[in-house]
N, C-alpha and C positions, 0 to 999 in steps of 0.2 A: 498530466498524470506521470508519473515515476513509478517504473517499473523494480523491482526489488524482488528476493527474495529472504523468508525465514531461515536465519542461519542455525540460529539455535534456541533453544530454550528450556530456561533454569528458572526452578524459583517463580513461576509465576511472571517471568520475565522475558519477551524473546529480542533476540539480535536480530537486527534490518539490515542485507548486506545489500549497497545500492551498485550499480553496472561501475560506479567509477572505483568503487573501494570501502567509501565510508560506510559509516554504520552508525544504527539510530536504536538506543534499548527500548521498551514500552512495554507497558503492561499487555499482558494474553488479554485480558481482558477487555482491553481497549482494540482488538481486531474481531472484525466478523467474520461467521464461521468458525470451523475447528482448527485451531492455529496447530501447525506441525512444525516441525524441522525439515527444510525440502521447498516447502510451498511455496511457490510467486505469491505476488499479491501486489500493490498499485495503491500509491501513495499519492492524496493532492495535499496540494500546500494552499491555502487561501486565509487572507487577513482576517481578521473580527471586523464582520460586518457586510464580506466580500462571499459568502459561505454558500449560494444561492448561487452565483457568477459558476463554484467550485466545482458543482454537482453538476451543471450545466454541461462545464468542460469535461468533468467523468464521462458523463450520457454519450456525448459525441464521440470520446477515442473509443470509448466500448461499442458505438456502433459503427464506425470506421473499423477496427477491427470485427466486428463480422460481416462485415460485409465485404472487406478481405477472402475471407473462407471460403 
């Protein structure tokens, strides 16, 4: 999982700023919840077909992180 957050958002459009610099545009629409300017939010990357694996790995760092807490 890749941590990020919303940098901005134009247009129907928001900027993804990731901890190393880059940045990723995407539709609001394409993020769950109420996308702001501010937000974190947690990005996986998995192939076509791998998507199942994806979710797997979300599950885990999200409950690794609270179990942190």
């Amino acid at each position: 999982m890749l941590k990020a957050k919303i940098a901005s958002i134009t247009n129907d459009k928001a900027t993804i700023s990731f901890e190393d610099g880059q940045t990723l545009i995407v539709s609001t629409a394409s993020i769950e919840g109420t996308p702001k300017a501010g937000a974190d939010v947690a990005c996986v990357l998995a192939s076509l077909g791998s998507e199942d694996a994806g979710r797997t790995r979300l599950a885990q760092d999200l409950l690794n992180e609270l179990l942190k807490a």
